[in-house]
Structures are given as C-alpha cells and as structure tokens.
C-alpha beads as a LAMMPS data file, in Angstrom:
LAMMPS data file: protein, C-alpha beads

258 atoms
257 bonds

1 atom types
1 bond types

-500.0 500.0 xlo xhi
-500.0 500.0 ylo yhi
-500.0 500.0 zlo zhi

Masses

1 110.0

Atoms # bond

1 1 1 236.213 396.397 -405.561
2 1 1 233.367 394.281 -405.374
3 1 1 232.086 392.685 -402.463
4 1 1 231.073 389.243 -402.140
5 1 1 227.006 388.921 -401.128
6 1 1 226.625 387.117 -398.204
7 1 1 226.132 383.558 -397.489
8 1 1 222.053 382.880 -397.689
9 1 1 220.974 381.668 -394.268
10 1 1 220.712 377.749 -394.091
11 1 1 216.724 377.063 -394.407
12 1 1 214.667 375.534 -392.048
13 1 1 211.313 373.108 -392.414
14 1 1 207.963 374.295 -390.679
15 1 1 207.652 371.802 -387.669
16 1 1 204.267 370.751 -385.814
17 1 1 203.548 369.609 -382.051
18 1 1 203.418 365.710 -383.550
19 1 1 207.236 365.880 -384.665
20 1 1 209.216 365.460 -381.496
21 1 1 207.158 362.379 -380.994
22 1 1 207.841 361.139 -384.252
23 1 1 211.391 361.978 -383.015
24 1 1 211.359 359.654 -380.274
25 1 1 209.889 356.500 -382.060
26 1 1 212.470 356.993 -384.783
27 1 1 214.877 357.252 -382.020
28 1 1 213.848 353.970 -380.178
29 1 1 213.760 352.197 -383.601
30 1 1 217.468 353.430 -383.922
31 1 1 217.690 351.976 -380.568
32 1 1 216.557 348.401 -381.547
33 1 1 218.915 348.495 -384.616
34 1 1 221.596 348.757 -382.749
35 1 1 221.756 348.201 -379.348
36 1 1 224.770 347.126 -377.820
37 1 1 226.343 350.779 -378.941
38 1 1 223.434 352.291 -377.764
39 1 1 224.004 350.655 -374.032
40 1 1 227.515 351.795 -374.422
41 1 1 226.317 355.402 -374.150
42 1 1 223.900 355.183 -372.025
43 1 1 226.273 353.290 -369.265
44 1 1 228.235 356.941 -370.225
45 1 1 225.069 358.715 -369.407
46 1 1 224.452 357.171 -366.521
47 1 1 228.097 356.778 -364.788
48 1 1 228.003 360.854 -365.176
49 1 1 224.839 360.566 -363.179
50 1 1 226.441 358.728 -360.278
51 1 1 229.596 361.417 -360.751
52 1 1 227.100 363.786 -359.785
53 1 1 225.704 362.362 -356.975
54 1 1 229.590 361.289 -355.431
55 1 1 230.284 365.287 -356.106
56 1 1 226.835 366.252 -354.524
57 1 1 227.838 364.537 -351.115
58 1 1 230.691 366.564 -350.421
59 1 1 230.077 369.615 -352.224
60 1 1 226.496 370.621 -352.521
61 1 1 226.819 373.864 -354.520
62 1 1 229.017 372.797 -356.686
63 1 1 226.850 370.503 -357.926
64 1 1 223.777 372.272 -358.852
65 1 1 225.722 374.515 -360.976
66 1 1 227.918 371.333 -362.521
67 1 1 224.640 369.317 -362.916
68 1 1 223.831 371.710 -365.954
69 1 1 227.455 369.678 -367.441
70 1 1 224.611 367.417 -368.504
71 1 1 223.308 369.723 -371.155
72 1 1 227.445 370.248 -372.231
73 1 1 228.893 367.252 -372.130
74 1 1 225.616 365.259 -372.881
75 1 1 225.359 366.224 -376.869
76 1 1 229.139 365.558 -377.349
77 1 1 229.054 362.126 -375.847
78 1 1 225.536 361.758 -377.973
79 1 1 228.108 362.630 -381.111
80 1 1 228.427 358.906 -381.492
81 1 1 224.740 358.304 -381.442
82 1 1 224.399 360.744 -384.376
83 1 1 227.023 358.994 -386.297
84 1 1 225.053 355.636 -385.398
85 1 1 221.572 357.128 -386.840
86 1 1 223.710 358.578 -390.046
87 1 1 225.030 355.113 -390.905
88 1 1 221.179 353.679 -390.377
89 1 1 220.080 356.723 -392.742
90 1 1 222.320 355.684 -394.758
91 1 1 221.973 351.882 -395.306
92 1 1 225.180 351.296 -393.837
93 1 1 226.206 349.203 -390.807
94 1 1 226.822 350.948 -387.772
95 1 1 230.431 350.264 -385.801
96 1 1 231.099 351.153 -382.157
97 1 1 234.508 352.698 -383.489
98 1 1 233.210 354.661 -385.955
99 1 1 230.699 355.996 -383.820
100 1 1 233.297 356.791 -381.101
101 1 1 235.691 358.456 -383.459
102 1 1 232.553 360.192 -384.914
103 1 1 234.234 363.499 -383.320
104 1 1 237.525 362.982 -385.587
105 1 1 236.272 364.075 -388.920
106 1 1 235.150 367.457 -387.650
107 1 1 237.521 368.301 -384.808
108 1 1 238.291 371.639 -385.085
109 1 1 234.641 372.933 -385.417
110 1 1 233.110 370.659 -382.635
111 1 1 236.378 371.973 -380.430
112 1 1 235.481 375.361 -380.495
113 1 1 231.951 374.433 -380.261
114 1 1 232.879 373.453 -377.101
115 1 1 234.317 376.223 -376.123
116 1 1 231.686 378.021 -376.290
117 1 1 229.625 375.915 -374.459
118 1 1 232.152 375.161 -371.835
119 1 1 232.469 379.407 -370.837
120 1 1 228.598 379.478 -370.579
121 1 1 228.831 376.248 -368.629
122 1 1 231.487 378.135 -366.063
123 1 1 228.752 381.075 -366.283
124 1 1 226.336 379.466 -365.277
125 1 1 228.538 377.781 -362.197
126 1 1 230.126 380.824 -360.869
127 1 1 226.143 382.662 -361.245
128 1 1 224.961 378.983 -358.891
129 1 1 227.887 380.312 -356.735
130 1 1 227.094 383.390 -356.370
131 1 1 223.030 382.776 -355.708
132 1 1 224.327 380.436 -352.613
133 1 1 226.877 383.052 -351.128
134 1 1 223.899 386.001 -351.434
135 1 1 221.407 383.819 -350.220
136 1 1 222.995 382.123 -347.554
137 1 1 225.269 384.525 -346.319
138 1 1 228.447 382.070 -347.702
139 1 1 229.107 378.207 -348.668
140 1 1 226.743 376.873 -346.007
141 1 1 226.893 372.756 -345.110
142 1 1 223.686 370.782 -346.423
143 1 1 225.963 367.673 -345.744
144 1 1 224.749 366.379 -348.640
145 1 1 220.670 366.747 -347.627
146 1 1 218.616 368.192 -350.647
147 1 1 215.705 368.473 -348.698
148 1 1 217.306 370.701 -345.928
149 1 1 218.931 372.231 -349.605
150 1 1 214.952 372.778 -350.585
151 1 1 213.535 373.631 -347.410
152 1 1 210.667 376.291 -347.582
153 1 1 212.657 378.155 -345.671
154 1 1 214.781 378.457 -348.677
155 1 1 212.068 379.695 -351.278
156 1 1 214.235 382.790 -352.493
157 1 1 217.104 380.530 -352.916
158 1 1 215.129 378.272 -354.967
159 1 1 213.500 381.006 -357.046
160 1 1 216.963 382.941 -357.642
161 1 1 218.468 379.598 -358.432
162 1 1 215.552 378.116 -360.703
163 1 1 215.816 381.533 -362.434
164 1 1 219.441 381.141 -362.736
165 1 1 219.636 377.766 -364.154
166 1 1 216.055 378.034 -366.690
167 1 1 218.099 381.248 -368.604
168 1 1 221.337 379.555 -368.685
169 1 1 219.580 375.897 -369.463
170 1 1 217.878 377.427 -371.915
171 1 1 220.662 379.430 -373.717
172 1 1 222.532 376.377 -373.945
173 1 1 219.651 374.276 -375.374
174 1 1 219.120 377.027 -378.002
175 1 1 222.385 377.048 -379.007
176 1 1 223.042 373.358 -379.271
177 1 1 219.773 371.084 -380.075
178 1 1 220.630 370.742 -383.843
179 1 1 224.207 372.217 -383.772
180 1 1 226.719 369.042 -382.938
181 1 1 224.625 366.958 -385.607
182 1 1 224.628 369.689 -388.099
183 1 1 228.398 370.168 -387.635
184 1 1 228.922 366.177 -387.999
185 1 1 226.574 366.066 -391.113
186 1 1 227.742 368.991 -393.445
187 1 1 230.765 371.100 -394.065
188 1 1 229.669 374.356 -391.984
189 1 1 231.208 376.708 -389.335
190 1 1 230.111 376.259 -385.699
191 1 1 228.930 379.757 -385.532
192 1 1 226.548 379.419 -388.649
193 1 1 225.280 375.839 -386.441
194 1 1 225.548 377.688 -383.800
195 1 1 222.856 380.519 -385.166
196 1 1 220.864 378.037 -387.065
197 1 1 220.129 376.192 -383.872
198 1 1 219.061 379.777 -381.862
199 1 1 216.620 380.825 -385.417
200 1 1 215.398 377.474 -384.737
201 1 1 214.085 377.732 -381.358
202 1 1 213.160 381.181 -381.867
203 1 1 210.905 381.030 -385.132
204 1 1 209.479 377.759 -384.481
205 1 1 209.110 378.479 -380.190
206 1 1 206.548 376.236 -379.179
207 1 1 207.746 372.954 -380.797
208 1 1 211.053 373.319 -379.690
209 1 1 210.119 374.132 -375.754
210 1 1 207.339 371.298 -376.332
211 1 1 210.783 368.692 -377.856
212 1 1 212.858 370.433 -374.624
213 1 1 210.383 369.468 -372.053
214 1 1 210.259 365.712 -373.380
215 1 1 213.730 365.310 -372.683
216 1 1 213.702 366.942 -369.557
217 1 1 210.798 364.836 -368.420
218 1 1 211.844 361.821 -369.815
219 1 1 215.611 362.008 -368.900
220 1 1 213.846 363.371 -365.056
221 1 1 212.274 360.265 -364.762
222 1 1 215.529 358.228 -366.012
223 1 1 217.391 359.487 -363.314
224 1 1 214.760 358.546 -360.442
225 1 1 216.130 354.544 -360.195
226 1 1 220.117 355.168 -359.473
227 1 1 220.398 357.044 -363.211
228 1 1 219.567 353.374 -364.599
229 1 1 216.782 354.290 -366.807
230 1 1 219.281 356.425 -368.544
231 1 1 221.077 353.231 -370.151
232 1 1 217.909 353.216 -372.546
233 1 1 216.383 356.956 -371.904
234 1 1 219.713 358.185 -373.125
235 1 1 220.272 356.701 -376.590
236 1 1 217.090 356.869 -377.236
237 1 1 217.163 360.387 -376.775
238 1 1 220.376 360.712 -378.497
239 1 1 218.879 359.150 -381.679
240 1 1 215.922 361.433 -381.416
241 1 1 217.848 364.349 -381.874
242 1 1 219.574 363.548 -384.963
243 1 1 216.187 363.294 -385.895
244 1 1 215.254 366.129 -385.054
245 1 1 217.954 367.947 -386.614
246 1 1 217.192 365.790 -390.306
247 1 1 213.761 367.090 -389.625
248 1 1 214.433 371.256 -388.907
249 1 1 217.102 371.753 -391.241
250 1 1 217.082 371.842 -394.904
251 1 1 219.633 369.725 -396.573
252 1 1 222.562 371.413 -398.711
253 1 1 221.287 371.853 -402.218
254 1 1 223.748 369.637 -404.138
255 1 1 226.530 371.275 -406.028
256 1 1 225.627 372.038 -409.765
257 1 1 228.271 370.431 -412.300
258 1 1 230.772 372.800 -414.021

Bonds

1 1 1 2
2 1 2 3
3 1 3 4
4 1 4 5
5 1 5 6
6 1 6 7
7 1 7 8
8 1 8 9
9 1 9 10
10 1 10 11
11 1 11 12
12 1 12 13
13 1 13 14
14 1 14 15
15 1 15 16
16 1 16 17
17 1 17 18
18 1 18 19
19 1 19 20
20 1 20 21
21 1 21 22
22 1 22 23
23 1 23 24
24 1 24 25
25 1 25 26
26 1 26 27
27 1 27 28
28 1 28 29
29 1 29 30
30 1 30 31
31 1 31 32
32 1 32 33
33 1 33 34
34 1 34 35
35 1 35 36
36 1 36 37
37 1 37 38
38 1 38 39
39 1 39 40
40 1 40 41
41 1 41 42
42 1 42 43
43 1 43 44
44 1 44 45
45 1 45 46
46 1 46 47
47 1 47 48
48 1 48 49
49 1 49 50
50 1 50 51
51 1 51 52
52 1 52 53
53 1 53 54
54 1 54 55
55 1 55 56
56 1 56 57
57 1 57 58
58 1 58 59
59 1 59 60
60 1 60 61
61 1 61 62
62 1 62 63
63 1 63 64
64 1 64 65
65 1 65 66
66 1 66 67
67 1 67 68
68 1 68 69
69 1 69 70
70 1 70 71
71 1 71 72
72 1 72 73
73 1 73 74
74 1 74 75
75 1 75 76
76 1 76 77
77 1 77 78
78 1 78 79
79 1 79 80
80 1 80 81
81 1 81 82
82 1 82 83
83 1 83 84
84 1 84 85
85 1 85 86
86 1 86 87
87 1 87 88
88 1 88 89
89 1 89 90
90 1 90 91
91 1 91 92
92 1 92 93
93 1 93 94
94 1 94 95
95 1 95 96
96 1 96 97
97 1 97 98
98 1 98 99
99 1 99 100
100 1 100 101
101 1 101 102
102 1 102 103
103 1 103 104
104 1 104 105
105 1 105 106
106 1 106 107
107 1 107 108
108 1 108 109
109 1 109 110
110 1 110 111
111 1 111 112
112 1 112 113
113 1 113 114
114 1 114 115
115 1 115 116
116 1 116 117
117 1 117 118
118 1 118 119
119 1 119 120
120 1 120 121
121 1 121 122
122 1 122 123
123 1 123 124
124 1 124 125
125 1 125 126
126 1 126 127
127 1 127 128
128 1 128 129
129 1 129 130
130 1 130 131
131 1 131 132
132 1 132 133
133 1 133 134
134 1 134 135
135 1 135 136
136 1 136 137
137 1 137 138
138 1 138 139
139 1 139 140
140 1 140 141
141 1 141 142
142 1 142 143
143 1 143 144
144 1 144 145
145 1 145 146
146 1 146 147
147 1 147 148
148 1 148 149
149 1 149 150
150 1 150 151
151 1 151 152
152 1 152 153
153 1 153 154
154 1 154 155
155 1 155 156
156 1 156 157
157 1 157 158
158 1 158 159
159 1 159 160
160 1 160 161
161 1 161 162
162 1 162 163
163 1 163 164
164 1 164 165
165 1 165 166
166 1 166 167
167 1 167 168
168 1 168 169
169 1 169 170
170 1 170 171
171 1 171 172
172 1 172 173
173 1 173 174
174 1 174 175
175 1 175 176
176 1 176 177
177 1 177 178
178 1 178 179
179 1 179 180
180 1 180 181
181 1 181 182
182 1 182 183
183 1 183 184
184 1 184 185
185 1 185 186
186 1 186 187
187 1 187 188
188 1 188 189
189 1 189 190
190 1 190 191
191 1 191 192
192 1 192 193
193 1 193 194
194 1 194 195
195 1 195 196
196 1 196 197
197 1 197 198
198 1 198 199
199 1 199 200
200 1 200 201
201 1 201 202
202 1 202 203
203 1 203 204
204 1 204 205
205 1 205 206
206 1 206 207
207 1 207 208
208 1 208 209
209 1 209 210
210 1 210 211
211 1 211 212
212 1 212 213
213 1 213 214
214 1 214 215
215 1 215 216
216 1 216 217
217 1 217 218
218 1 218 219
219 1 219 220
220 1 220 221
221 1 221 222
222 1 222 223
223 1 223 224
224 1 224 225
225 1 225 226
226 1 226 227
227 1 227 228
228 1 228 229
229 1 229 230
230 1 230 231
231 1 231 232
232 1 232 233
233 1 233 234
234 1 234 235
235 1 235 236
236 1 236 237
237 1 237 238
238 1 238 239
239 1 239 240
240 1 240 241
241 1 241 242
242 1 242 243
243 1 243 244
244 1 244 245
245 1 245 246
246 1 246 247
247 1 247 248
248 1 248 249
249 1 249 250
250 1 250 251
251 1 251 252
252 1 252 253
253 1 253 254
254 1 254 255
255 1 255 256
256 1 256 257
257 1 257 258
C-alpha cells in the first residue's frame, strides 16, 4: 500500500520590525471605513473590562487569573472585525450582520479552537489559584485593594504570579495571533492554524514579541480611563491583526484546472 506524503507546511513571509506598525495604520484606516461596527466591538471590549473590575471587587483572585479571558475571548469577539477587514480587502461593503455571524461559516473549527483555548484558559486560573493559596497561606481578603494586592511585602507573590501569567499569556498568544483569521479565511484544520501560528512566533521571534508588546501597551493604556479607550483601541487592534495574519501567511496557491 502506498502512503499518502504529507501535507507541505503552509508558508510563511519574512517579516521586519516596521510591519506591526504598518499593521496598525491599516487597522485604523479599517477603522475609519467603517466605524459604527467598529464601536460595536469595542463597547464589547470594553463592557468585558468593567465585568472585570465588578468580579475584581468581590473576588480578587479570581480575577487575575480570569483577566487573561481577555486574550480568549478577545480574538473570538475580534472574529467580526476580521470579517469587516475581509469585505474591505475585498471591495465589498461591510454589514454588522455579516460580521457578527462571521463565526457561522466555520463553526466547527473555531469551536474546537476554543476548546483549546478555553482548557489553557482554566490552566492558567487554577495555576493563579494555586500561586495565592502557596503564597498567602489560603484565599486571603484584599477587599478589592490592588495596592494592598501589590504591596512590597508581596514581591514573591508578584514574581510567582507574573511568571505564571507571562508563560501562560504567552502560550496563548502563540497559539492564536494569526489562527481565528486563518481559520475564517481558508478551508484549514484548527490544529494546522493552530501550528502555523506557534512556527510563526517561533521563526520570526522578535517581530512577533515586538507586534505582542504593542497591543499590550496600547490596549494597557486603553484600559487606564474606565476601559473607554478600548471603544477605539480595540477595533483598531482587531483590524490590525487580520493584517497581520494577510501579512505572515502565504495565501493558498490556487487550484490548477483538471
């Protein structure tokens, strides 16, 4: 019997430090193009913020290790974004419905997507969990205070937990920054997204951290005034990445006629 040779790994374009830049204008002109959908989001974006901070009052560990639902839910609820930019790409005119039932034509594949980001999501709470009973001695009552939370009295807390949340934060980014949009764009599995997405950020390092720290700073500073600035900072962001995933992966080569 003969075996069938294995699929040839999707290809990927050599980035530079000026991309994720570029990223973000294209993503702002996206923006401008169409707005009201893009406020639609980011009231999304920013009504999880305020989620956060009702959750935070009463429950302060919870929190820390829920706040990282930003980097799980936040690419799903960007799904519509990335349908928004596709329609732009493609000379069409975007529609709020469409770009909410962007999720419909790929279910399957962006459920178990999910999945898989919702068990390292619960990792990476019970591990937040577990850093606050070690360090504290149990659950102990902030009241809602991140200060007393971030006291230097605290530093090995805050080490163990920084440590805990950069390897899980950063698992997560590497297997998601180009996977949703790659899923919604082309007919492929979510493992093969999935794996393209980690060969990105691992052959091309120091753009990718360099595009990760952008968001982080820029969707940092978003959440400083009530989570407001996110109404903008988050489409925009949103846009970006589509972007950035038309810009890292190669396109399908088109299928030869018979």
């Amino acid at each position: 019997m003969v075996e069938s040779a294995p699929s040839p790994a999707i290809g990927l374009h050599a980035l530079n430090l000026r991309d994720p830049l570029r990223w973000l204008a294209l993503g702002w002109r996206d923006f401008l193009q169409a707005p009201g959908i893009g406020l639609f989001y980011g009231a999304s974006f920013m009504a999880m913020g305020w989620a956060l901070m009702i959750v935070f009052e009463h429950a302060p560990p919870y929190t820390l290790g829920l706040s990282g639902g930003f980097l799980l839910v936040g690419p799903f609820v960007a799904l519509g974004l990335y349908r928004v930019s596709q329609r732009l790409e493609a000379g069409e005119v975007p529609q709020w419905a469409d770009s909410v039932m962007a999720w419909d034509t790929r279910t399957s594949q962006l459920a178990i997507f999910g999945f898989v980001l919702l068990i390292l999501e619960m990792l990476w709470a019970r591990t937040t969990l577990v850093v606050f009973a070690v360090s504290f001695d149990g659950m102990p009552d902030f009241k809602g205070s991140l200060m007393a939370l971030l006291a230097p009295d605290n530093l090995a807390f805050i080490i163990s937990w920084g440590a805990v949340g950069f390897v899980f934060a950063s698992l997560i980014y590497a297997v998601s920054v180009v996977s949703i949009p790659m899923i919604l764009d082309r007919e492929t599995d979510s493992i093969t997204a999935g794996l393209t997405s980690i060969r990105l950020v691992l052959t091309q390092t120091l753009v990718m951290a360099w595009w990760a720290l952008l968001i982080a700073v820029l969707v940092g500073l978003a959440m400083l005034p009530w989570f407001a600035g996110l109404l903008v900072v988050g489409p925009v962001v949103g846009h970006a990445s589509w972007h950035a995933y038309r810009a890292a992966v190669m396109r399908p080569e088109p299928a030869l006629a018979g």
